[in-house]
C-alpha positions as CSV (number, residue, x, y, z in Angstrom):
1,X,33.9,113.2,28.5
2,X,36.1,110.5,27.9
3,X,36.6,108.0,30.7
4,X,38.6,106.0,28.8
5,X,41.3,108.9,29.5
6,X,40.7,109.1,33.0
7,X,40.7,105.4,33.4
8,X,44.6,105.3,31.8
9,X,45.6,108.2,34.1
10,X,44.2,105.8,37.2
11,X,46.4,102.9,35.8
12,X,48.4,102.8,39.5
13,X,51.7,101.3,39.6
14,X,54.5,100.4,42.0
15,X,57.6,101.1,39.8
16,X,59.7,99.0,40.8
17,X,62.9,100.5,41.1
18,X,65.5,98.7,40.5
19,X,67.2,99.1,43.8
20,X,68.9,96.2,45.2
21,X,70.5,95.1,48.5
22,X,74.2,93.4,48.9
23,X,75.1,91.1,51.2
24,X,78.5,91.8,52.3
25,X,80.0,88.0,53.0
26,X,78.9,85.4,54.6
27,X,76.1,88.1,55.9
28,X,72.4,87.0,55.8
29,X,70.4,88.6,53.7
30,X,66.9,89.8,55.3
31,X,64.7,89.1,52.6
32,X,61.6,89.9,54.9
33,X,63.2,93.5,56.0
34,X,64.0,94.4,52.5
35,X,60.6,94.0,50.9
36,X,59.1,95.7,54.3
37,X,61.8,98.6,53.7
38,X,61.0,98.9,50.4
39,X,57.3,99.2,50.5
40,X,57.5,101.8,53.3
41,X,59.6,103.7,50.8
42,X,57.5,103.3,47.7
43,X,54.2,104.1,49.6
44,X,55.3,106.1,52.5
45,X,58.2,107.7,51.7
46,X,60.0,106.3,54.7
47,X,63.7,106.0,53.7
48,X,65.8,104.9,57.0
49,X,65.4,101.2,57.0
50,X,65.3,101.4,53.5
51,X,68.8,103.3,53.4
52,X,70.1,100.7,56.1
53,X,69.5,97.7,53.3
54,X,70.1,99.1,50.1
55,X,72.9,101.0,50.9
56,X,71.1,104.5,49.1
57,X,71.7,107.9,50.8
58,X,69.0,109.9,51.9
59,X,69.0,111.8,49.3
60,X,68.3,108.9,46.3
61,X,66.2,107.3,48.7
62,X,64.2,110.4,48.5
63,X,64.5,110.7,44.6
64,X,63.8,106.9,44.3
65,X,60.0,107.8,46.5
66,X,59.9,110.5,43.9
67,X,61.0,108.6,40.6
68,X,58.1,106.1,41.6
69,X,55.4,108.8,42.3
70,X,56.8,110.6,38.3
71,X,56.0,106.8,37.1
72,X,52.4,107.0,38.0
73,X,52.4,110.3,37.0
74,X,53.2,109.5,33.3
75,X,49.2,109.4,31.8
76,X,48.6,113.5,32.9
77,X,50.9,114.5,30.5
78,X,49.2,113.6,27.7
79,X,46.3,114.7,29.3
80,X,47.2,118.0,29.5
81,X,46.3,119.9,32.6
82,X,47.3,123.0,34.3
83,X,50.2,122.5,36.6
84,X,48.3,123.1,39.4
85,X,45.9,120.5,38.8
86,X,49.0,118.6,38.1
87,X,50.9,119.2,41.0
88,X,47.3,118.3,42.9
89,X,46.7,115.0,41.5
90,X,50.8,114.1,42.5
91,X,49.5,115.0,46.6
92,X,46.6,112.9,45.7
93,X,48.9,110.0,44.5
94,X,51.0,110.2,47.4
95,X,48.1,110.8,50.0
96,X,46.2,107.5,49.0
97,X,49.1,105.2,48.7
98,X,50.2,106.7,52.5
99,X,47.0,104.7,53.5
100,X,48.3,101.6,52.5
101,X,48.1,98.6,54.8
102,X,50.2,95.3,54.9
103,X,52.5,93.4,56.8
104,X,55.3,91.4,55.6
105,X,54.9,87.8,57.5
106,X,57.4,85.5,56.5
107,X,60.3,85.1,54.2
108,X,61.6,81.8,53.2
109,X,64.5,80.4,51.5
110,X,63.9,78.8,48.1
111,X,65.8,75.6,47.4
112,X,66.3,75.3,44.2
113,X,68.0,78.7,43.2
114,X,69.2,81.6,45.1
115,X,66.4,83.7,46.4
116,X,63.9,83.8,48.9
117,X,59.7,83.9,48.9
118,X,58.2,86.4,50.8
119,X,54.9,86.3,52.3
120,X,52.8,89.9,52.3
121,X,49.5,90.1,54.1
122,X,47.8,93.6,52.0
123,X,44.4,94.7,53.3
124,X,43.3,96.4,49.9
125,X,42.2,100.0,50.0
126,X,38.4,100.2,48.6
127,X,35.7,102.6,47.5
128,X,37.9,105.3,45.8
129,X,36.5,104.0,42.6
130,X,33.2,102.6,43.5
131,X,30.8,104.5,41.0
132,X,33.3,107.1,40.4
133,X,32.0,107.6,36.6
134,X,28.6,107.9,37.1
135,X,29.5,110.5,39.6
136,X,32.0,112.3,37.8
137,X,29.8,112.1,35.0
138,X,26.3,113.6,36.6
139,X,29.0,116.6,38.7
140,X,30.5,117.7,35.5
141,X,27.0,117.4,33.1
142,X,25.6,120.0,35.7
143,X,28.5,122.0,35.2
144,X,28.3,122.1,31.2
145,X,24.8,123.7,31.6
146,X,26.9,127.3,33.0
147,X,29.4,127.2,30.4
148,X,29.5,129.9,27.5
149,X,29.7,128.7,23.8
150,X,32.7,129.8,23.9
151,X,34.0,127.2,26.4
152,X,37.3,126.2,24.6
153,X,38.2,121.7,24.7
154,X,41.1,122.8,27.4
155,X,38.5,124.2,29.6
156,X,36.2,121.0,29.7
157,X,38.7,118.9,29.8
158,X,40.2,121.0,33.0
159,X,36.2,120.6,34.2
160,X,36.6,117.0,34.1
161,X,39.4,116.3,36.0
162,X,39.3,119.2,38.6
163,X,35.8,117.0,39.1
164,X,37.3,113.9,39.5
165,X,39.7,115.6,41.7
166,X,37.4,116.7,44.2
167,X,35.4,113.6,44.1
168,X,38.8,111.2,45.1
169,X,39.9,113.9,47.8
170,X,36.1,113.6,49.3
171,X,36.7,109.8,49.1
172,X,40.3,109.5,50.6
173,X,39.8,110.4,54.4
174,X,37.1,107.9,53.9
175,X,38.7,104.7,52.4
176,X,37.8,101.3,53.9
177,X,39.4,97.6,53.5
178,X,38.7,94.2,52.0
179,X,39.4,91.1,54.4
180,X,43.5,90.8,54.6
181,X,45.0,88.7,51.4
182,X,48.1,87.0,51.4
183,X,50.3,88.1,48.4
184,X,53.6,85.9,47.7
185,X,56.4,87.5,46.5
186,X,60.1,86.3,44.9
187,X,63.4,88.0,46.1
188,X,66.0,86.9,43.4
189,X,69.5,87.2,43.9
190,X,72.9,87.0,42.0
191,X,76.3,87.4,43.4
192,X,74.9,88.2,46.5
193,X,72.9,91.0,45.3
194,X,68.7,90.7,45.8
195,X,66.4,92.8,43.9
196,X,62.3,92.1,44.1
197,X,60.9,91.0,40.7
198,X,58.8,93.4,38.5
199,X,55.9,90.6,39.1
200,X,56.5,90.8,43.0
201,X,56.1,94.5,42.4
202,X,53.2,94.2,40.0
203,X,51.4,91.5,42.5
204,X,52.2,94.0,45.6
205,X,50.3,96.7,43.3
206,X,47.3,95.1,42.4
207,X,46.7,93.8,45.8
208,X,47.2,97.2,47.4
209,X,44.5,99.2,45.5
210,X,40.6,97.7,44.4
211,X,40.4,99.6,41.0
212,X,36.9,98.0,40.0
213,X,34.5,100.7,39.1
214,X,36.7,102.4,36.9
């Protein structure tokens, strides 16, 4: 078994779509709101404040929750699973990053160019990945004692991660938090139009989801 592979499928990720919001005139820009709206979005799937500041329908603010959920979804296809397992891990994606927790705190003006720092408080998600390869590892070497010699590669390789599967769907319903963490974050803008910056996005990521043990 290679964890090597299933350590590049884990590799989570907050896009970072390029969406950005316009301030219409001599409008102020809600630097706070848009960040908040666009976490809600990425993580929850909640588009109406999102809509509200970025000006998106429904419908892209959908395919823009979607678009981000395909991103992290890049590493199974080369993995090559059944679509079913497939179509499972993408619930799974979308069921642990729903459990996200964090609050937007303050958002202030930056003097020296035209954007804004935003403050995020992120309690990180633990334990999904707390000794997950030494379990994954013991599950699936009890499993290789009932297969038949003429077990094909695709098969143990479908063992594996239907295994690691049902080991992160155990551990989801059961997820705890480190001690809140204050993440800072840059809103730029140009000609009135703001966009988070793929560190913000990167920062926001990292703080969201304790991948040690993997």
């Amino acid at each position: 078994m290679k964890m090597t592979k299933m350590k590049k499928v884990f590799v989570t990720c907050l896009a970072g779509i390029m969406v950005m919001a316009t301030v219409a005139g001599c409008g102020k820009f809600d630097a706070a709101g848009y960040v908040t709206a666009c976490l809600d979005l990425l993580t929850k799937g909640e588009t109406e404040q999102y809509m509200k500041l970025t000006d998106r329908t429904k419908e892209q603010a959908e395919q823009d929750y979607e678009d981000n959920i395909d991103s992290m979804m890049e590493g199974m296809g080369e993995v090559g699973l059944s679509d079913e397992l497939t179509e499972n891990y993408r619930t799974l994606y979308k069921d642990i990053y729903k459990k996200a927790k964090y609050t937007v705190t303050g958002a202030e003006k930056m003097k020296d160019k035209d954007g804004y720092t935003v403050t995020v408080e992120v309690e990180q998600m633990t334990g999904l990945f707390d000794g997950l390869e030494d379990e994954v590892t013991n599950r699936v070497m009890e499993e290789m004692a009932n297969l038949t010699p003429d077990t094909t590669e695709d098969e143990i390789n479908e063992l594996v991660f239907q295994t690691m599967y049902d080991v992160l769907q155990e551990r989801v319903d059961a997820i705890s938090y480190n001690d809140p963490q204050t993440v800072t974050v840059e809103v730029l803008g140009e000609d009135g139009v703001y966009s988070i910056t793929d560190d913000g996005y990167t920062d926001l990521d990292d703080a969201l989801i304790d991948t040690a043990g993997m």
